[in-house]
DRENDO-1510 file (C-alpha; in Angstrom, 1 decimal, always signed):
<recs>
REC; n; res; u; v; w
REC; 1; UNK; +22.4; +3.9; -41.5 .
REC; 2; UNK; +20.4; +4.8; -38.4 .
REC; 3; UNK; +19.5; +2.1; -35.6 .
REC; 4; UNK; +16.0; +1.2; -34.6 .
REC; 5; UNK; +15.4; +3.3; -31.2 .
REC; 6; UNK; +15.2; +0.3; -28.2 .
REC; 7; UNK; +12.3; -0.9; -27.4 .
REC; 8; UNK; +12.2; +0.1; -23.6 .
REC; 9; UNK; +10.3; +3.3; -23.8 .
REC; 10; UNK; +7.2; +1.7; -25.2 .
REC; 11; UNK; +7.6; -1.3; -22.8 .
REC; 12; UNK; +7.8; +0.8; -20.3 .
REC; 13; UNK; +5.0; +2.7; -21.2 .
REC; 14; UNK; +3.1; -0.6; -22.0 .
REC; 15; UNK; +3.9; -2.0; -18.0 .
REC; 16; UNK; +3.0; +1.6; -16.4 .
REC; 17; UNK; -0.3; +1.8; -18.6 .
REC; 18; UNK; -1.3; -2.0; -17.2 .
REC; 19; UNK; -0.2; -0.8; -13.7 .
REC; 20; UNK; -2.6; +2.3; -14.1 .
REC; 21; UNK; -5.0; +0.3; -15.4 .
REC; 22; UNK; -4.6; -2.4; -12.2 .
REC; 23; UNK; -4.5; +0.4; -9.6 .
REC; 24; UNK; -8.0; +2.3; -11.3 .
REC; 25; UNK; -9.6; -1.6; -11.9 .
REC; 26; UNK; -8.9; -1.7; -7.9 .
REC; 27; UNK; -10.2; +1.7; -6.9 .
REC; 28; UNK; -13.6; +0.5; -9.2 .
REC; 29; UNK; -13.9; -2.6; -7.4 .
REC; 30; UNK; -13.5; -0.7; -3.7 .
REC; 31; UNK; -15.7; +2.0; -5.1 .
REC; 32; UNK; -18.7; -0.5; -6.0 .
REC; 33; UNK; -18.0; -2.5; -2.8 .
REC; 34; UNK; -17.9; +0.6; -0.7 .
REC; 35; UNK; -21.4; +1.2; -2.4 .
REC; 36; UNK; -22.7; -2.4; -1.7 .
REC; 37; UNK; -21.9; -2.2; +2.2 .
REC; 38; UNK; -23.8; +1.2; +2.4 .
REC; 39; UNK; -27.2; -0.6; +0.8 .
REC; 40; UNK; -26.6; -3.7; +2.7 .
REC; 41; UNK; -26.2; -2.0; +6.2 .
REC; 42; UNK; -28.8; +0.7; +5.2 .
REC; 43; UNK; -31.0; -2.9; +4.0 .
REC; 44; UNK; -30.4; -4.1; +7.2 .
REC; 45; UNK; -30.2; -1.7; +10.0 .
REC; 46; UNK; -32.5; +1.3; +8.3 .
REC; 47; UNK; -32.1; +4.7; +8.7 .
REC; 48; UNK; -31.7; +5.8; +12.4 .
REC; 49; UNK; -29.7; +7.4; +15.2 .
REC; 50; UNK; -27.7; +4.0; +15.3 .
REC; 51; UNK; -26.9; +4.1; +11.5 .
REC; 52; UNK; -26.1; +8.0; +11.8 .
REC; 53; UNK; -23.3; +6.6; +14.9 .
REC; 54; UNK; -22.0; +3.7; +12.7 .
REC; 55; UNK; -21.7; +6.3; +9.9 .
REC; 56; UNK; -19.7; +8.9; +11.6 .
REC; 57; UNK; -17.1; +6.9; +13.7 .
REC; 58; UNK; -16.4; +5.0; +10.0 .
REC; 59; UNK; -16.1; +8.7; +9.2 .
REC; 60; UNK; -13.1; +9.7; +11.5 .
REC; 61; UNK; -10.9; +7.0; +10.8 .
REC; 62; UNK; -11.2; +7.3; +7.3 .
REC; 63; UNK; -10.7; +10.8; +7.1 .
REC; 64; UNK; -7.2; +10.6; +9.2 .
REC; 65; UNK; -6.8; +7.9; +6.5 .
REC; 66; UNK; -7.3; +10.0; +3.8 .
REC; 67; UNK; -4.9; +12.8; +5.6 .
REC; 68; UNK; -1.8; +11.0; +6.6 .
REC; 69; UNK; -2.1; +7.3; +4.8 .
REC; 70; UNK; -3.1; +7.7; +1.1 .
REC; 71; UNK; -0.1; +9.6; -0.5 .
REC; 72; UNK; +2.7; +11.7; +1.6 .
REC; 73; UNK; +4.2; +9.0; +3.4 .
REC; 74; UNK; +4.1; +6.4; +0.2 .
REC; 75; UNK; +5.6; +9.0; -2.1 .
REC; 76; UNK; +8.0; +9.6; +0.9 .
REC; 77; UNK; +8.9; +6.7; +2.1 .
REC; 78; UNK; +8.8; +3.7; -1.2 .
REC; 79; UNK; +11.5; +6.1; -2.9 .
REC; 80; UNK; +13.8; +6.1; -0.1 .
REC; 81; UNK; +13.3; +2.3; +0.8 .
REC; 82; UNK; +13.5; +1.5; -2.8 .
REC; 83; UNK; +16.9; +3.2; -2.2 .
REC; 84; UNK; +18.1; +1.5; +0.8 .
REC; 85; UNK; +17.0; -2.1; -1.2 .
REC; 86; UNK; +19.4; -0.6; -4.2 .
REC; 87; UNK; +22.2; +0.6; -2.9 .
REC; 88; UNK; +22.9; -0.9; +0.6 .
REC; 89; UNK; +22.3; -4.0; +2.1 .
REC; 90; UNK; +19.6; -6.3; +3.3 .
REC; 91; UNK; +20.4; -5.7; +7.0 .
REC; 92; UNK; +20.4; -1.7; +6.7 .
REC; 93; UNK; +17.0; -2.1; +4.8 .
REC; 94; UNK; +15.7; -4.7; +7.3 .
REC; 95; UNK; +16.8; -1.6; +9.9 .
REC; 96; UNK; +15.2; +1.0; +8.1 .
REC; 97; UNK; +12.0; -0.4; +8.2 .
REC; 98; UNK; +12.0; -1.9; +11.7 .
REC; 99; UNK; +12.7; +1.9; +12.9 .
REC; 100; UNK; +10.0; +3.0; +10.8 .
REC; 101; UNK; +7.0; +0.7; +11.6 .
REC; 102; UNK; +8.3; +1.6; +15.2 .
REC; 103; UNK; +8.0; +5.3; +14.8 .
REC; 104; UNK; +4.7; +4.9; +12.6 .
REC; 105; UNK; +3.2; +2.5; +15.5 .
REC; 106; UNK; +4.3; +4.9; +18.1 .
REC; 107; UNK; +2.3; +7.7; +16.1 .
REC; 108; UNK; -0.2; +6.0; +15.7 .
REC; 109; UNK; -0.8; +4.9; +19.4 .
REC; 110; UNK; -0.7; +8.8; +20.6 .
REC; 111; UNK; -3.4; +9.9; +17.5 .
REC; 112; UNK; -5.5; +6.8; +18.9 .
REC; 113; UNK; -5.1; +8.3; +22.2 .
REC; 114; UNK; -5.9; +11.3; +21.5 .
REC; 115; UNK; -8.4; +10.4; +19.4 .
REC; 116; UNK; -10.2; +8.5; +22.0 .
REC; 117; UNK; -10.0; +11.8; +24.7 .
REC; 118; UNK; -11.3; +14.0; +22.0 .
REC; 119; UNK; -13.8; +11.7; +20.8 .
REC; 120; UNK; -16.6; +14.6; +21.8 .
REC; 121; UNK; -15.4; +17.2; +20.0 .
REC; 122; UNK; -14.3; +14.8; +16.5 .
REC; 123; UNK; -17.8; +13.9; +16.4 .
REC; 124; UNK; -19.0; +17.8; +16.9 .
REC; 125; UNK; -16.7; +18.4; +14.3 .
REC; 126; UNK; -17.5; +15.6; +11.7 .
REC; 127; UNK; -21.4; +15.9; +12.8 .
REC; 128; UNK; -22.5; +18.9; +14.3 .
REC; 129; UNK; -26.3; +17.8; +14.0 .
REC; 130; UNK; -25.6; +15.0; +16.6 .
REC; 131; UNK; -27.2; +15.4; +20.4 .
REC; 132; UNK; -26.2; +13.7; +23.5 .
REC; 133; UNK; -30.2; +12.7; +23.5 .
REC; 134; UNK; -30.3; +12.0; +20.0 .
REC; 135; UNK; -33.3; +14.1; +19.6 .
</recs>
């Protein structure tokens, strides 16, 4: 006589299908929200040189977002943490993420800086239409 297989796989399946379905649901809402703040302010404000400005300097950030924030250092870092929680203790984890929010506020203070000193050339970059005139 053979045993039923365990149940866990299609649990398991089951919880990543709702966590997929969470995480897209999420994205949807940001999406349509995202969509609602660009015909409000365009509503509001209309199209113009100041609209263009509010545009691209929402533009930077969110590209160095996209770059560094959404995916390499999650996939890097929630494994290893995960790990740390696991397999040593609270006050190792507790270090672990003190050094890193350290590190990652450090970074972030120099790209700000940078960012700020190169501000000309970001917004050639992003926008090369844009004058100094606005013309």
């Amino acid at each position: 006589m053979e045993s039923p297989p365990p149940a866990e796989p299609a649990a398991g399946r089951s919880g990543l299908l709702r966590s997929t379905g969470v995480v897209g649901g999420m994205t949807l809402i940001s999406r349509v929200l995202g969509l609602v703040r660009d015909v409000v302010f365009a509503r509001i404000f209309g199209a113009g040189i100041g609209m263009d400005a509010f545009f691209v300097a929402n533009k930077i950030p969110n590209m160095l977002r996209r770059f560094f924030a959404e995916g390499a250092f999650a996939q890097a870092f929630v494994p290893v943490f995960t790990d740390y929680r696991t397999t040593r203790g609270e006050a190792e984890t507790r270090a672990l993420a003190d050094a890193v929010t350290g590190v990652l506020s450090l970074v972030l203070f120099v790209v700000t800086l940078i960012g700020v000193l190169a501000a000309p050339v970001l917004v050639f970059l992003v926008a090369p239409g844009f004058t100094q005139d606005g013309a």
